[in-house]
C-alpha positions in Angstrom: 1.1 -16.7 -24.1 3.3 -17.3 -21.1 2.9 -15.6 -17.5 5.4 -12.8 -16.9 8.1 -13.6 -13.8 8.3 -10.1 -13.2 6.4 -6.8 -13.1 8.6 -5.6 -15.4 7.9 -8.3 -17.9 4.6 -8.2 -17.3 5.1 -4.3 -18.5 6.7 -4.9 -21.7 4.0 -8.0 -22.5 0.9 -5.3 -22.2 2.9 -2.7 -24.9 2.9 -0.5 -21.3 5.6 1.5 -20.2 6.6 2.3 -16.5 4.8 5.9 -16.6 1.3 4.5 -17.8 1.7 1.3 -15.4 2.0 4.1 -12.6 -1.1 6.0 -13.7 -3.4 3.0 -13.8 -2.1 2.2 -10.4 -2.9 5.3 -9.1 1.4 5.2 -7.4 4.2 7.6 -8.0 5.5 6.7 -11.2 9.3 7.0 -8.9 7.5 3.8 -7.5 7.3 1.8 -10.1 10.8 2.6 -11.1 12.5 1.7 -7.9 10.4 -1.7 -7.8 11.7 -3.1 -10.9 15.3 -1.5 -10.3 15.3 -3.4 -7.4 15.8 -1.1 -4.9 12.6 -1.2 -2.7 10.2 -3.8 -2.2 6.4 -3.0 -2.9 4.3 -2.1 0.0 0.9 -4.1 0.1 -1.2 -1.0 -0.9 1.3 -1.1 -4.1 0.5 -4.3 -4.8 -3.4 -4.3 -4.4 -2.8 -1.3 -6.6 -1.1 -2.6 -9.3 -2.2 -5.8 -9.5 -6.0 -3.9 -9.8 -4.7 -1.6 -12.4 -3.1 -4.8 -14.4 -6.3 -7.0 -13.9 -4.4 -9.7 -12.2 -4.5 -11.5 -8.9 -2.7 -9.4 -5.8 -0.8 -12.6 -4.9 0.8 -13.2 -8.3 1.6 -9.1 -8.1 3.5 -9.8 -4.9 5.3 -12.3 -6.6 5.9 -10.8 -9.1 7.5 -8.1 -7.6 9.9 -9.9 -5.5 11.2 -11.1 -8.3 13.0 -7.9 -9.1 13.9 -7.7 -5.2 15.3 -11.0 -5.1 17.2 -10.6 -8.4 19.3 -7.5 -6.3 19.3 -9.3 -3.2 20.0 -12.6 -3.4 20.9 -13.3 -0.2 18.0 -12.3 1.2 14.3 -14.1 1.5 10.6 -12.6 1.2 10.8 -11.2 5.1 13.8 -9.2 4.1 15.9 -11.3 6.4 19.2 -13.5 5.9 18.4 -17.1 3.9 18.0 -19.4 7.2 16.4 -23.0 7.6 12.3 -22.9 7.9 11.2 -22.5 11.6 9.4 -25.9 12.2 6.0 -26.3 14.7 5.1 -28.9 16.9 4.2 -31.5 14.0 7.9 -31.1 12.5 6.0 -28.7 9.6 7.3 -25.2 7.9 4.2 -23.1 8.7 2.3 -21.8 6.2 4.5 -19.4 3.7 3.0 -15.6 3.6 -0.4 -16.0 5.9 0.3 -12.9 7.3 1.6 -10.8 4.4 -1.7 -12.3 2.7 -3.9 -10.9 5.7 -2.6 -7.4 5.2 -3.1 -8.1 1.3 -6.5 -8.9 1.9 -7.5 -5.9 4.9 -5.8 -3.6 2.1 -7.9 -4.7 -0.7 -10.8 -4.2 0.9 -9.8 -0.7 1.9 -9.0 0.0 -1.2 -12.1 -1.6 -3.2 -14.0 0.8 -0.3 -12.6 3.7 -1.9 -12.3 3.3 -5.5 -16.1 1.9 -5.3 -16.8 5.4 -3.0 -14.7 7.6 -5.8 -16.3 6.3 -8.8 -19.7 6.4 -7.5 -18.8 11.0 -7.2 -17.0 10.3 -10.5 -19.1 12.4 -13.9 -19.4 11.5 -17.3 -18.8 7.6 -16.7 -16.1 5.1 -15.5 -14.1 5.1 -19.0 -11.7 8.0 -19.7 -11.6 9.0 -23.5 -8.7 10.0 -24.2 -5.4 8.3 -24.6 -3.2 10.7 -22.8 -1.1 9.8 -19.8 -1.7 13.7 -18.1 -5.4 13.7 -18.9 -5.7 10.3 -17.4 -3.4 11.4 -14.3 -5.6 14.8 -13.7 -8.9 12.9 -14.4 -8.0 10.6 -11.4 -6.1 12.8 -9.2 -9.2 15.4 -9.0 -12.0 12.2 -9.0 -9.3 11.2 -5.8 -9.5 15.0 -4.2 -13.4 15.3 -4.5 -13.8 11.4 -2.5 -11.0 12.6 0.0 -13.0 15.8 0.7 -16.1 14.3 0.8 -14.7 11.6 3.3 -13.0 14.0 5.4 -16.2 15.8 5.5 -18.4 12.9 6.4 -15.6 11.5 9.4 -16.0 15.3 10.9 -19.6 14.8 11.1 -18.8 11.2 12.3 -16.8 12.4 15.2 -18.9 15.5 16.0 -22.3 12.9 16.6 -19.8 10.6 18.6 -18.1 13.5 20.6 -21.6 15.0 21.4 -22.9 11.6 22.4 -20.5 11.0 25.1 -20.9 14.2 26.5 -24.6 13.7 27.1 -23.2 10.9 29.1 -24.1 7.7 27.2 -21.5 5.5 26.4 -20.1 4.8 23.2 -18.7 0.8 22.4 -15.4 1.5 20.1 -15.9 -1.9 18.6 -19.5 -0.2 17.3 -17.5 3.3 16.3 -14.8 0.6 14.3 -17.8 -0.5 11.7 -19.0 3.5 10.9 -17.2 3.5 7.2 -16.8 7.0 5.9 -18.0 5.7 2.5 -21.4 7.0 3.2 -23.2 7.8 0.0 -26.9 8.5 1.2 -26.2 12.1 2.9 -24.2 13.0 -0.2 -26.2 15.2 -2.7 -24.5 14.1 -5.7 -26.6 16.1 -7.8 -26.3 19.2 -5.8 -24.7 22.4 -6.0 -20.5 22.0 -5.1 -19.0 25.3 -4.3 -15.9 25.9 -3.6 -14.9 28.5 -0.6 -10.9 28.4 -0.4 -11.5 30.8 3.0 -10.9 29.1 6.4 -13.9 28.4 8.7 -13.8 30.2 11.4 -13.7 27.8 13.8 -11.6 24.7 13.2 -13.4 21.3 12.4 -13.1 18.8 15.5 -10.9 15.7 14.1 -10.5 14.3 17.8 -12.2 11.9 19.1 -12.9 12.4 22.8 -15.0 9.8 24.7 -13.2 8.8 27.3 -10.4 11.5 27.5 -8.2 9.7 30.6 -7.8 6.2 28.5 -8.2 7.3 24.8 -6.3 11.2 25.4 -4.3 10.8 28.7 -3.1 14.6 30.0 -0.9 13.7 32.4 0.3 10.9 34.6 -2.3 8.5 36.5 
């Protein structure tokens, strides 16, 4: 069968509609309509998305939709800018086409592997979803989603209180070392354990600010 040009070909070729494409892919299904209308171009975390959900490779996706943003805006080229001549380099060559959309592709899709990988590990009953039902499907994920945010948010607080409390016993802390902490941290998670949920505030509010060196990171006033 041929490869769809478009994401909206691609659509009609899986017996999808816009609705279910934007459930798989975890985006507004508003997203998915304005990409194939034309009017916005996909983000990079809507590509990685989509080209996930659609078991396809995240460059074709990209491609795929630009098709529908070049088919409005033809006077316009992939870095949203007026058609001009190819800037040349030293050798008299066009350099490389997309390198640094393709970085952020790739940075995303690692971020986003990260979580889905952290979110189905918390996720019950298995990865497949039984039913055939766009809102069961869209609930299923969006409360799988809400239980890996919380537990992330959670596991950053604790993150940021060790690091806070660290620099305040006066050792220093390398932010290059802080960088490669990940929040996906499954061994201090008891899966198996009792989840309650307490809708009442704490009583003290949870420290989400990092302060190790508070004159470069935080500066209060002038130098």
């Amino acid at each position: 069968m041929r490869r769809a040009a478009t994401l909206g070909d691609e659509i009609i070729r899986r017996g999808l509609n816009q609705e279910q494409t934007a459930v798989l892919g975890r985006v507004q299904p508003s997203t998915v309509q304005r990409i194939v209308a034309g009017q916005v171009r996909a983000s990079p975390k809507t590509i990685v998305s989509l080209a996930k959900a659609l078991g396809i490779g995240a460059t074709r996706m990209q491609a795929m939709c630009e098709a529908h943003w070049l088919a409005a805006h033809p006077d316009e080229d992939l870095s949203g800018g007026i058609v001009t001549p190819p800037p040349r380099n030293a050798y008299g060559r066009p350099p490389r086409p997309g390198s640094r959309l393709r970085e952020q592709i790739t940075a995303i899709t690692n971020r986003n592997e990260a979580f889905h990988g952290f979110a189905d590990w918390l996720m019950f009953g298995g990865k497949l979803i039984g039913h055939n039902d766009p809102d069961y499907h869209e609930k299923v994920v969006k409360f799988n989603e809400l239980i890996a945010n919380c537990v992330i948010y959670s596991t950053a607080c604790d993150i940021t209180n060790a690091a806070n409390q660290i620099a305040a016993e006066g050792e220093p802390v390398d932010l290059d070392d802080l960088a490669t902490v990940s929040p996906y941290i499954t061994h201090t998670v008891r899966r198996f354990g009792n989840w309650i949920i307490n809708l009442t505030p704490p009583d003290q509010a949870p420290s989400t600010r990092l302060d190790l060196e508070p004159r470069v990171l935080f500066p209060t006033g002038p130098a």
